[in-house]
C-alpha positions as CSV (number, residue, x, y, z in Angstrom):
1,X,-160.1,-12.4,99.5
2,X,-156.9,-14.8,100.3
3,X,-153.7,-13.6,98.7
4,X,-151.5,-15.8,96.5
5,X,-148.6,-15.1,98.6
6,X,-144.6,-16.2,96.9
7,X,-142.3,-16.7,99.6
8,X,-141.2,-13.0,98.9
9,X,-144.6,-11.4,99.8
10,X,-146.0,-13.6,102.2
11,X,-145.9,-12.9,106.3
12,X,-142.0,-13.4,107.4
13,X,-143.0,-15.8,110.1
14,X,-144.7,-17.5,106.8
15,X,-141.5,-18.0,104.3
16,X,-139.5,-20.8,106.8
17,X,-142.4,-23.2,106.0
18,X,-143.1,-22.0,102.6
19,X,-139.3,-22.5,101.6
20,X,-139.6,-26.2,102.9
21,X,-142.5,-27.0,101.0
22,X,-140.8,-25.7,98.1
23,X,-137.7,-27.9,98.8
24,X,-140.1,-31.1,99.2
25,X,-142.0,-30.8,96.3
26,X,-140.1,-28.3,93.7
27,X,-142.9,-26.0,93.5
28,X,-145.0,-23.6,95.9
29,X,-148.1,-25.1,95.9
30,X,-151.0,-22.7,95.5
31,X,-152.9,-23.6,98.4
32,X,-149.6,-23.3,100.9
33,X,-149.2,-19.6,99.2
34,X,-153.0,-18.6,100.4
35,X,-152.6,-20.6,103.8
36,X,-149.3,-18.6,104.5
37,X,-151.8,-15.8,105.3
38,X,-151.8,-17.7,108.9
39,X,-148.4,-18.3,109.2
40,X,-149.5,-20.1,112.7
41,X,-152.1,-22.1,110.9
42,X,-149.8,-22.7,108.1
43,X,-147.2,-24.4,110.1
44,X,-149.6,-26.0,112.5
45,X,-150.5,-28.2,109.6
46,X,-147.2,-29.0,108.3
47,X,-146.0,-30.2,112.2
48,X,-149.3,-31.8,112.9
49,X,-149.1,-33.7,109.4
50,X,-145.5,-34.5,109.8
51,X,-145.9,-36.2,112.9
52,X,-148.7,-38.5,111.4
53,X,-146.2,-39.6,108.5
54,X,-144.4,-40.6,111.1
55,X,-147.1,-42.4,113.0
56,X,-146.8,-46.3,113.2
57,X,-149.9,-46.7,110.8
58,X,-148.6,-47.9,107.3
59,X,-149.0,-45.4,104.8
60,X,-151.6,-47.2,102.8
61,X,-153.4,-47.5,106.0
62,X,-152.9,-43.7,106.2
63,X,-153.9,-42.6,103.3
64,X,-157.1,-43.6,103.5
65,X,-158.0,-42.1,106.7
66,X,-157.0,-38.8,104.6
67,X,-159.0,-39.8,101.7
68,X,-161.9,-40.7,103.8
69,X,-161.8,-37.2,105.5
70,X,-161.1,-35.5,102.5
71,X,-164.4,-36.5,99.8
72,X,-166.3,-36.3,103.9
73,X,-165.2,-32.5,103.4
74,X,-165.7,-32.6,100.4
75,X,-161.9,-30.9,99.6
76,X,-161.3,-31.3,96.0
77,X,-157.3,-30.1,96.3
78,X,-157.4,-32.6,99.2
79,X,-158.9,-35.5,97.6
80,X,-156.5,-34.8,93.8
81,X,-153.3,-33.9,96.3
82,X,-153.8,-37.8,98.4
83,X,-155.0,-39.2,95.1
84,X,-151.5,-38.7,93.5
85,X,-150.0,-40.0,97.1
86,X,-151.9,-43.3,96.8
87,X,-150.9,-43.7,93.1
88,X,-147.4,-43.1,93.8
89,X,-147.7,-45.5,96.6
90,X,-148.9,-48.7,93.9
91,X,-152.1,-48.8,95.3
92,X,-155.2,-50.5,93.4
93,X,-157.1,-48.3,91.0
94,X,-160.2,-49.9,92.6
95,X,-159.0,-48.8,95.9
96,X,-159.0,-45.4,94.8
97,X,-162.1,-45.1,93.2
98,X,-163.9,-46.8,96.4
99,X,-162.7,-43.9,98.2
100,X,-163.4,-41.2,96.0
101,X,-166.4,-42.5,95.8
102,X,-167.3,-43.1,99.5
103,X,-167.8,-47.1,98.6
104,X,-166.6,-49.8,101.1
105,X,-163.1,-51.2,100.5
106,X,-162.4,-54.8,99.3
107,X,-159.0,-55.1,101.5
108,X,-160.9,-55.3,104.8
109,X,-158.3,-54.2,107.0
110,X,-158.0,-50.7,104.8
111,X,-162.0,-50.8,105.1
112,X,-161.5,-51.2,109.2
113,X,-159.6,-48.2,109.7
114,X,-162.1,-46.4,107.3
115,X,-165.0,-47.4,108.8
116,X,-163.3,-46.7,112.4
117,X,-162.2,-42.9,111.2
118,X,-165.7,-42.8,109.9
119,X,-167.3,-43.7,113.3
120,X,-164.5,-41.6,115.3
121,X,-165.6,-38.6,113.3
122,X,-169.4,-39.7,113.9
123,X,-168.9,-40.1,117.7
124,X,-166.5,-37.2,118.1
125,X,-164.0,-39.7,119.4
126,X,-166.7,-41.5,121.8
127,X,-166.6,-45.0,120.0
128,X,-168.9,-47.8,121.3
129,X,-166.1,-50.4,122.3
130,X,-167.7,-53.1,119.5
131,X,-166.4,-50.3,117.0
132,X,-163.1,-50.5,119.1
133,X,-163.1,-54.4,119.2
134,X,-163.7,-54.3,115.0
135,X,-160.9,-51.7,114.5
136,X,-158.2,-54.2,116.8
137,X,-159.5,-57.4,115.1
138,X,-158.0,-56.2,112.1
139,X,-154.5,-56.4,113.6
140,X,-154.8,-52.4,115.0
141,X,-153.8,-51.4,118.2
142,X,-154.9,-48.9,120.7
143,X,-151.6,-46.5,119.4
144,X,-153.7,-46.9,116.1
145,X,-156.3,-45.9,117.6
146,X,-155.1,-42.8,118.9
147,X,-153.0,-42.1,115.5
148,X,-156.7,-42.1,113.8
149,X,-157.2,-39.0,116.0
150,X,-153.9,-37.8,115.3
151,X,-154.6,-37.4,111.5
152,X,-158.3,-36.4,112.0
153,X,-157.1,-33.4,113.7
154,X,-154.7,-32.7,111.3
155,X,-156.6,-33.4,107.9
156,X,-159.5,-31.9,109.0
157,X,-157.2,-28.7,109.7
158,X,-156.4,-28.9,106.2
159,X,-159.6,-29.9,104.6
160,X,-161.2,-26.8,106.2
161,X,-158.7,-24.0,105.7
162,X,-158.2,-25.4,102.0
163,X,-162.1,-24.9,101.5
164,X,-162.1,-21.6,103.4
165,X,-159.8,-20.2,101.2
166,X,-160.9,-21.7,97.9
167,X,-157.7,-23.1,97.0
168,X,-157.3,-23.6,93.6
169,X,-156.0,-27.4,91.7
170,X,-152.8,-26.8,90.8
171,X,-151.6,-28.4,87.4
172,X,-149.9,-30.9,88.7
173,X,-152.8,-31.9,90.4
174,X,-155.0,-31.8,87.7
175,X,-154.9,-35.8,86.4
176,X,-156.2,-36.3,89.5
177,X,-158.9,-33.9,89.3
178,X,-162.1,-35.1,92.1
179,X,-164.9,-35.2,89.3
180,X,-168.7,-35.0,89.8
181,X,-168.7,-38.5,89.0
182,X,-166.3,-39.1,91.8
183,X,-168.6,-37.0,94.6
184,X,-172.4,-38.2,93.5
């Protein structure tokens, strides 16, 4: 049903943000070449997510929230693509698998802001203000606060189209493969 666009057959208001991706990762990723199919949706996401890499959460911090949103919607490009983020970024092995797992962190400030995404997403933003309090007493702020929402919108964007369209692992992907293991 969605197309495996190249940057050659894909909408022309598509191909700016296809060519980027291309640049920033060497290859055309094959969920990008079915999103292109909404070249407004398509680079919706990359702007949105741009602007949360360049959020003052730490990356760690923020790649959990993606983590936790991706096994929540249960994206399994979603959950291999930020698995090979967090093991490029050093992080524990046990970190990982608590995630992909849906267990509670040992670091407790990463468990804070996944708990706190957890409870935003629960809430739809409407968080008691103990929740709030936890979140800060982990050395958060409210920017934080708002930067959770920031990457909720724009991971659950991507979690949702990448479904929708059945977007297939690509082989790079694949040693990070979300197993059934991983989602029980």
């Amino acid at each position: 049903m969605f197309v495996d666009h190249t940057v050659e057959s894909a909408p022309p208001a598509a191909r700016r943000s296809m060519e980027l991706t291309v640049k920033r990762l060497g290859y055309l990723p094959a969920a990008v070449a079915r999103l292109a199919t909404s070249p407004h949706l398509l680079d919706g996401f990359l702007k949105i997510s741009g602007l949360f890499e360049t959020s003052t959460l730490d990356p760690l911090a923020r790649e959990v929230l993606v983590l936790t949103i991706a096994t929540r919607n249960r994206c399994h490009v979603c959950v291999a693509m930020h698995t090979a983020t967090l093991t490029r970024l050093g992080a524990d092995p046990d970190l990982i698998t608590a995630l992909r797992t849906g267990k509670p962190l040992a670091d407790q400030r990463l468990e804070a802001i996944r708990l706190f995404t957890v409870d935003v997403l629960a809430t739809a933003g409407a968080v008691s203000p103990e929740s709030m309090r936890a979140f800060l007493a982990h050395g958060y702020t409210p920017q934080h606060a708002l930067e959770v929402v920031l990457g909720i919108g724009a991971y659950t964007m991507s979690t949702l189209a990448n479904r929708m369209i059945e977007a297939p692992l690509d082989p790079a992907l694949e040693p990070f493969a979300w197993t059934a293991a991983d989602s029980a």
